[in-house]
N, CA, C and O atoms as CSV, one atom per row, in Angstrom:
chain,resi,resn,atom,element,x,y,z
A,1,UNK,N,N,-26.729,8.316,0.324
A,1,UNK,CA,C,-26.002,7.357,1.131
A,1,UNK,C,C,-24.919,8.109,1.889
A,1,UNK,O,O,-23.972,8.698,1.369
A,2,UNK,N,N,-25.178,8.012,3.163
A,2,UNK,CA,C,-23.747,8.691,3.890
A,2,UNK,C,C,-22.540,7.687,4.618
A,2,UNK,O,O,-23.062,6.797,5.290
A,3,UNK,N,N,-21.540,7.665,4.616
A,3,UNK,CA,C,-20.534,6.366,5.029
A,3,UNK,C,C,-20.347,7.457,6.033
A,3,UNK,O,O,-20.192,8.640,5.733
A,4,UNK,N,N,-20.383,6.810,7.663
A,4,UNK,CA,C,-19.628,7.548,8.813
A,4,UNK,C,C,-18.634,6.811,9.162
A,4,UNK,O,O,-18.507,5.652,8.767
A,5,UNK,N,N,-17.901,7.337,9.859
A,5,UNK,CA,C,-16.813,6.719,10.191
A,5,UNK,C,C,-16.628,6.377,11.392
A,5,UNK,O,O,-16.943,7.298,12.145
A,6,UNK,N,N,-16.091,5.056,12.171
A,6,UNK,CA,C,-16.152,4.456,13.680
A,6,UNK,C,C,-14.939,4.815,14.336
A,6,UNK,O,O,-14.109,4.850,13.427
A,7,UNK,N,N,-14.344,5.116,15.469
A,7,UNK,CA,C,-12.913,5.553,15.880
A,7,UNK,C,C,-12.643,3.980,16.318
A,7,UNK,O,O,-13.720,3.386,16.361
A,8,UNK,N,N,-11.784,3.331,16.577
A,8,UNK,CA,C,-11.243,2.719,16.762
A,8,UNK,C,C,-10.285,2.505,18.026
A,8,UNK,O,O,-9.603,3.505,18.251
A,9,UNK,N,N,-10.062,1.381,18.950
A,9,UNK,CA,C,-9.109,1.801,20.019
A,9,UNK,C,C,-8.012,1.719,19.320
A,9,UNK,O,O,-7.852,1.412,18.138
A,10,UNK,N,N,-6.919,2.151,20.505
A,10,UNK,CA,C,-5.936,3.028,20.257
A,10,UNK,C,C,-4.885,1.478,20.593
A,10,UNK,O,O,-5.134,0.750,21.553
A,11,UNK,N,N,-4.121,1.295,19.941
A,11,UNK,CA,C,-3.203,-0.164,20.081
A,11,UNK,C,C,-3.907,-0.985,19.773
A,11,UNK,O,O,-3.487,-1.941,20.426
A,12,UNK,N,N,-4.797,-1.350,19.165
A,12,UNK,CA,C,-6.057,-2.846,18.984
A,12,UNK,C,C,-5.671,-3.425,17.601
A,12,UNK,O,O,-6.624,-3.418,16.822
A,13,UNK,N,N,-4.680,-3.855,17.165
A,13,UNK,CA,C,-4.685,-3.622,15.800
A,13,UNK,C,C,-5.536,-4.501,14.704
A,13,UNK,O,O,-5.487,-4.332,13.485
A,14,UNK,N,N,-6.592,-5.804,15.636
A,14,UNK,CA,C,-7.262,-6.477,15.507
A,14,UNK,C,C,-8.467,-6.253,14.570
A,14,UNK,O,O,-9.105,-6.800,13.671
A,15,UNK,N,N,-8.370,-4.606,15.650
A,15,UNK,CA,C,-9.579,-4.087,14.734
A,15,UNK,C,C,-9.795,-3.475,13.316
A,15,UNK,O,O,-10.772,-2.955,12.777
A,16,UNK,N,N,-8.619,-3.712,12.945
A,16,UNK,CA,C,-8.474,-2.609,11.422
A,16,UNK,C,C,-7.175,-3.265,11.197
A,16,UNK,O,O,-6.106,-2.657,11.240
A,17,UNK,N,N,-7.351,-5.044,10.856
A,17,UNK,CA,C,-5.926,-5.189,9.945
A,17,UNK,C,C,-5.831,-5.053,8.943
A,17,UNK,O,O,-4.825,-5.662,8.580
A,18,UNK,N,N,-6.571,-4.300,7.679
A,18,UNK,CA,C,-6.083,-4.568,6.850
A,18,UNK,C,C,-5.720,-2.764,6.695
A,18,UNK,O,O,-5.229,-2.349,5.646
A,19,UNK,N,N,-6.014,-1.863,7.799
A,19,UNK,CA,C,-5.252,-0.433,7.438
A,19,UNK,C,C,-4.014,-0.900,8.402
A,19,UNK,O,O,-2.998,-0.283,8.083
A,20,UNK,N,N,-3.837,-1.647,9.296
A,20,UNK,CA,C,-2.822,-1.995,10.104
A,20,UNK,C,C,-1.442,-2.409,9.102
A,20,UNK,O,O,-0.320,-1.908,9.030
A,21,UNK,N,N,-2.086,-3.553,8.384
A,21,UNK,CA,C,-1.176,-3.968,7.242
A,21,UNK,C,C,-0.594,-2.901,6.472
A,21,UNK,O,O,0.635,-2.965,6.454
A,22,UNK,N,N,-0.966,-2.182,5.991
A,22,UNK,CA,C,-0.533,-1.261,4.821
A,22,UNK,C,C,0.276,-0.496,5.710
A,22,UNK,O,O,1.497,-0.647,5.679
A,23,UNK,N,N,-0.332,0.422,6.610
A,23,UNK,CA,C,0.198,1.171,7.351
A,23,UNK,C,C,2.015,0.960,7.843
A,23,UNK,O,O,2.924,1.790,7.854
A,24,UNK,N,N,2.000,-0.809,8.283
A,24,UNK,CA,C,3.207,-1.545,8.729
A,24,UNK,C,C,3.992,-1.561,7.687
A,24,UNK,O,O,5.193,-1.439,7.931
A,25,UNK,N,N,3.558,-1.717,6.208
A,25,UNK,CA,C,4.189,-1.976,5.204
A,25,UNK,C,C,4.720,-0.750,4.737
A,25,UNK,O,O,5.924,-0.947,4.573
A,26,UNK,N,N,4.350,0.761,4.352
A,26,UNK,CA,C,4.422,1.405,4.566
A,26,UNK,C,C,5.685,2.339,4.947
A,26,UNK,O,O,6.502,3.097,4.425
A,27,UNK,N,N,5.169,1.575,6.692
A,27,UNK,CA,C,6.595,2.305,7.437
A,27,UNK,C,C,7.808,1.514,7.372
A,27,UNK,O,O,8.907,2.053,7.504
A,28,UNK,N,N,7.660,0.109,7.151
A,28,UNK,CA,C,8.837,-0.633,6.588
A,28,UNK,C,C,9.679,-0.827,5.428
A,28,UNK,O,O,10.903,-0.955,5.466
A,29,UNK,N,N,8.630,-0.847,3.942
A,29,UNK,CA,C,9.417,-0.493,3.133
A,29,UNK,C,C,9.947,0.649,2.535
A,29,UNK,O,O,10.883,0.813,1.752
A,30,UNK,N,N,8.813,1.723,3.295
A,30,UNK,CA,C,9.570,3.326,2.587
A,30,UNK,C,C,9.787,4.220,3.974
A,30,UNK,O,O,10.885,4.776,4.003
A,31,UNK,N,N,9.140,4.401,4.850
A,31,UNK,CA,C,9.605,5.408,5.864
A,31,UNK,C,C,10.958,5.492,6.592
A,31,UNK,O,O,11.727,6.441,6.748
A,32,UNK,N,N,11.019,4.035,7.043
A,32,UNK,CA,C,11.967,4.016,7.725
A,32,UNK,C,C,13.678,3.700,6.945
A,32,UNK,O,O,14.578,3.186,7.610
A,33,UNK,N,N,13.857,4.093,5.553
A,33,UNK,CA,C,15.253,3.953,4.571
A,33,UNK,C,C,14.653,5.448,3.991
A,33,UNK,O,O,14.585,5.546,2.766
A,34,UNK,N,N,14.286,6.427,4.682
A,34,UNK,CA,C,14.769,7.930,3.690
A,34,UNK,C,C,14.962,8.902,5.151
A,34,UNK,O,O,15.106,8.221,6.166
A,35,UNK,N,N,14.972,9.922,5.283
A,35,UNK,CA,C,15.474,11.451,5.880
A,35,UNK,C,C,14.721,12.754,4.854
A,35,UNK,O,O,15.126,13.229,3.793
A,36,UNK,N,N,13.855,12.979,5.423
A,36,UNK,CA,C,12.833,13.502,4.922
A,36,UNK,C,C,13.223,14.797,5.226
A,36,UNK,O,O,13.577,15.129,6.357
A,37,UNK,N,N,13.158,15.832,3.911
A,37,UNK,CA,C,14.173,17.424,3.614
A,37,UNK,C,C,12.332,18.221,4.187
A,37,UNK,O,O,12.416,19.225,4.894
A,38,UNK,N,N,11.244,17.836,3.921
A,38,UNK,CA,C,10.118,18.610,3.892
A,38,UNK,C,C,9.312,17.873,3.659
A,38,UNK,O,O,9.617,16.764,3.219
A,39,UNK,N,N,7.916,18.256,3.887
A,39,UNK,CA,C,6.301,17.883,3.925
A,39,UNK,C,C,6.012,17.727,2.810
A,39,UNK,O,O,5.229,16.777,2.802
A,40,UNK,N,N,6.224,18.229,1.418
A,40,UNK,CA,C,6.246,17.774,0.197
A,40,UNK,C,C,7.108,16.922,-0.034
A,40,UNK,O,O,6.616,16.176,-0.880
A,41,UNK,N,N,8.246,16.543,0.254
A,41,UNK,CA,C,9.301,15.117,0.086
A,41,UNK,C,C,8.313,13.995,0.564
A,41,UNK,O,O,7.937,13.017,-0.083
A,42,UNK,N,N,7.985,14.348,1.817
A,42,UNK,CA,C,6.778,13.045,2.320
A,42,UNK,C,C,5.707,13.087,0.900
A,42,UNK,O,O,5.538,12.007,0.335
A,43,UNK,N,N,5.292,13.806,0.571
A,43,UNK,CA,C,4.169,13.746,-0.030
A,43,UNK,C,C,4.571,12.642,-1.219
A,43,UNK,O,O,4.270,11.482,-1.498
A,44,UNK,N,N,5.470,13.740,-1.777
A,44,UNK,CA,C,6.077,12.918,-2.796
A,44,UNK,C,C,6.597,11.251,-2.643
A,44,UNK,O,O,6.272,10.467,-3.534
A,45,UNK,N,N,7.058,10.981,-1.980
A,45,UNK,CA,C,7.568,9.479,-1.566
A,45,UNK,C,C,6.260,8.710,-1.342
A,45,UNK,O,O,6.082,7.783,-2.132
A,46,UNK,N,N,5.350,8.907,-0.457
A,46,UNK,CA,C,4.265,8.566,0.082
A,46,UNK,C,C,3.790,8.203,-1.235
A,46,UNK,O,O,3.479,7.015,-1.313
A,47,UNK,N,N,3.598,9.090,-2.621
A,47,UNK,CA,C,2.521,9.078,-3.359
A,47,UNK,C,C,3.178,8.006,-4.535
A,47,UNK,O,O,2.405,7.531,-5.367
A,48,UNK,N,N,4.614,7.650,-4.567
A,48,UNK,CA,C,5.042,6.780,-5.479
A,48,UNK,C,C,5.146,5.735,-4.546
A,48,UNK,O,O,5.785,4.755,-4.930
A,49,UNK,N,N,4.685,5.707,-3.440
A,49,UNK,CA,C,5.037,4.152,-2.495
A,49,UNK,C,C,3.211,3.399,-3.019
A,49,UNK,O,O,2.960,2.196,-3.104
A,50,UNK,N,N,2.393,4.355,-3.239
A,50,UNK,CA,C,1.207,3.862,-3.178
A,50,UNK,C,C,1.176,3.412,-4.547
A,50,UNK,O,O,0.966,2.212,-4.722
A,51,UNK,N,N,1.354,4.186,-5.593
A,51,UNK,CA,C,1.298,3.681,-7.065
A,51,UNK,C,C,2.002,2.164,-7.315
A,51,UNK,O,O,1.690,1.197,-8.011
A,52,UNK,N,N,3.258,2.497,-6.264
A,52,UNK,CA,C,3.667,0.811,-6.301
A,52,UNK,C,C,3.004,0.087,-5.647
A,52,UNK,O,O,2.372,-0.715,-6.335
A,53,UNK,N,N,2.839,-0.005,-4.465
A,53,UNK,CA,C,1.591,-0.673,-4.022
A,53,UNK,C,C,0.453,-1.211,-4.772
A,53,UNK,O,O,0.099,-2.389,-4.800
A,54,UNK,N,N,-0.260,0.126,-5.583
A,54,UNK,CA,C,-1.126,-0.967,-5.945
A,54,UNK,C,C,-1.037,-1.375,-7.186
A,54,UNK,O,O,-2.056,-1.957,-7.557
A,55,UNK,N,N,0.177,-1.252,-8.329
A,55,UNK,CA,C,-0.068,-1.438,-9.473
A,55,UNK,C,C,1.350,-2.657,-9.882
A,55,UNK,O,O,1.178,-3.329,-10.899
A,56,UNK,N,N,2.393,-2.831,-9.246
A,56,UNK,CA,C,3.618,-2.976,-9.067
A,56,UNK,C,C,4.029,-4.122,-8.262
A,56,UNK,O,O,4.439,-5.105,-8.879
A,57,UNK,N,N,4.000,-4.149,-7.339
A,57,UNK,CA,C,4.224,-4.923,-5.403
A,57,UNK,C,C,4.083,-6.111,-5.958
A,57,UNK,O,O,3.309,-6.122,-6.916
A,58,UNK,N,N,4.539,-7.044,-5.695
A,58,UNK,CA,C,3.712,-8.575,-5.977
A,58,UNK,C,C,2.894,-8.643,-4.603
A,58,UNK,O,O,2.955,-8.081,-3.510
A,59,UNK,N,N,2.110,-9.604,-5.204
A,59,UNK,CA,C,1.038,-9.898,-4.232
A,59,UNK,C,C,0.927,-10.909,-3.553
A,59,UNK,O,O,1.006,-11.972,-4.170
A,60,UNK,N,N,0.732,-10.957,-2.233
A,60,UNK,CA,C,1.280,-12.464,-1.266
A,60,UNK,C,C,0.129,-12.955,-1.387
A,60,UNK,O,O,0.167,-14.135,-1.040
A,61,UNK,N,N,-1.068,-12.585,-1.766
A,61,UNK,CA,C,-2.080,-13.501,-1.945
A,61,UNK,C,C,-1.993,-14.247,-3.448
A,61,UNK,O,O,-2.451,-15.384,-3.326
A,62,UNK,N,N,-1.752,-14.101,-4.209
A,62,UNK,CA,C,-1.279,-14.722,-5.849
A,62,UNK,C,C,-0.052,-14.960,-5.597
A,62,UNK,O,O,0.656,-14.199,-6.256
A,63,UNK,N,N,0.735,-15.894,-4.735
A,63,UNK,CA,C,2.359,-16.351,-4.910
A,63,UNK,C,C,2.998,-15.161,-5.670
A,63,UNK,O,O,3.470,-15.267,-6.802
A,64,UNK,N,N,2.977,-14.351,-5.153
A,64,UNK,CA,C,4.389,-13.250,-5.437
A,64,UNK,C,C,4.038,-12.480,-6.990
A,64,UNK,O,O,4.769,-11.669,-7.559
A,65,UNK,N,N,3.047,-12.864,-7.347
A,65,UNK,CA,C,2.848,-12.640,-8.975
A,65,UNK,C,C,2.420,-10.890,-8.874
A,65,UNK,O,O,1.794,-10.302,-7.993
A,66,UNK,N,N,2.861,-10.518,-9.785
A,66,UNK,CA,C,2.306,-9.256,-10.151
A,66,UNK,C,C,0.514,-8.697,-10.142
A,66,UNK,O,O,-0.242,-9.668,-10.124
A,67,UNK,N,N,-0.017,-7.698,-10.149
A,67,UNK,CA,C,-1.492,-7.937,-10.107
A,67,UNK,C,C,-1.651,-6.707,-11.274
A,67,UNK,O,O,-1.393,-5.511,-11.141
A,68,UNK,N,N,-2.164,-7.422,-12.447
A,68,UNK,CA,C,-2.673,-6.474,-13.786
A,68,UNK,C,C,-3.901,-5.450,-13.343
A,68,UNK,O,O,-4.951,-5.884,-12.871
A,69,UNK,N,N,-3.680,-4.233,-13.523
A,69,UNK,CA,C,-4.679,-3.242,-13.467
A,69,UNK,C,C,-5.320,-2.908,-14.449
A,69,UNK,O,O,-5.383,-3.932,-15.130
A,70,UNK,N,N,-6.032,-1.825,-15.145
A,70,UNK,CA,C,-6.497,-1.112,-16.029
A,70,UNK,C,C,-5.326,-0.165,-16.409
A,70,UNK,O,O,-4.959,0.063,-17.562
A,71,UNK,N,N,-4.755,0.388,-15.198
A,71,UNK,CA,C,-4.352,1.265,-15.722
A,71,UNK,C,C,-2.708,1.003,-15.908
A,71,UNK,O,O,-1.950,1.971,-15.970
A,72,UNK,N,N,-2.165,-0.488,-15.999
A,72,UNK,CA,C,-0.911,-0.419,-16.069
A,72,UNK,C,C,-0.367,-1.789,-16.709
A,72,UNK,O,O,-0.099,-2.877,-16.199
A,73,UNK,N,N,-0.296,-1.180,-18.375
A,73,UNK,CA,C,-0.334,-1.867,-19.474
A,73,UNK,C,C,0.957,-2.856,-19.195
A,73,UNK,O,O,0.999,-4.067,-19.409
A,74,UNK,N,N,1.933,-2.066,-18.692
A,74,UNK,CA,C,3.767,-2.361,-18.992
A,74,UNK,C,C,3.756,-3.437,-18.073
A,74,UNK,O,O,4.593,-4.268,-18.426
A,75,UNK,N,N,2.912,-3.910,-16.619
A,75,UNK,CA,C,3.253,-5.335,-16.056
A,75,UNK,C,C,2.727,-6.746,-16.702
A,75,UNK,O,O,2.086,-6.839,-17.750
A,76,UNK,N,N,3.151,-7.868,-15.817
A,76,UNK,CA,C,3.274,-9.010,-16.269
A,76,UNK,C,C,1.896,-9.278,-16.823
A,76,UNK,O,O,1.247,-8.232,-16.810
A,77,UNK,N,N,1.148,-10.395,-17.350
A,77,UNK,CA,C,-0.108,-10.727,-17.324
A,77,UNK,C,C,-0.214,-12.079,-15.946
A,77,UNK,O,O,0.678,-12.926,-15.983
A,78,UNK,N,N,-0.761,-12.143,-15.373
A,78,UNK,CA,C,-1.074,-13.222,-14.625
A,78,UNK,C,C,-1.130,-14.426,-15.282
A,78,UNK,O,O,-1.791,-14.361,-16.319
A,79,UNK,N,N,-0.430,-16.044,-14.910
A,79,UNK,CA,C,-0.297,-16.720,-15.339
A,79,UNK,C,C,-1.875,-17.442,-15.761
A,79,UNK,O,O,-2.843,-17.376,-15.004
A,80,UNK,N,N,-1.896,-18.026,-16.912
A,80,UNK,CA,C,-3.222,-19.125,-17.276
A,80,UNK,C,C,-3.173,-20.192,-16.355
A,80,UNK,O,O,-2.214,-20.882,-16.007
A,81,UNK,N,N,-4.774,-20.230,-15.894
A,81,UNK,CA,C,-4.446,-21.845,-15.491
A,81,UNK,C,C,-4.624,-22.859,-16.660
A,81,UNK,O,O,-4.412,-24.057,-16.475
């Protein structure tokens, strides 16, 4: 199985909202509040913005609730219905 990849226009953001989303989120909650010393500082920031992202963040699709992973015992459990 080979996955290729499509380029995309350039300002369209129609076409790719949900890398649009992240991307926006991203540069709003972590890029734009630090001053970056080096290319490993990015790395580093970048790579704890994502762990929160996906293990951490509440989620606007579940009313703000936390989202339980496999790999991250210490958050909430999602409420019972």
């Amino acid at each position: 199985m080979c996955i290729e990849g499509l380029p995309i226009p350039y300002g369209a953001p129609n076409a790719s909202p949900f890398v649009e989303h992240v991307n926006r989120t991203l540069r709003e909650e972590t890029l734009n509040h630090f001053i970056f010393l080096s290319v490993d500082h990015i790395h580093r920031v970048v790579a704890e913005f994502i762990r929160y992202y996906n293990r951490e963040r509440p989620s606007q699709a579940i009313h703000g609730t936390q989202i339980r992973t496999r790999n991250s015992d210490n958050l909430r459990r999602l409420p019972e219905s």
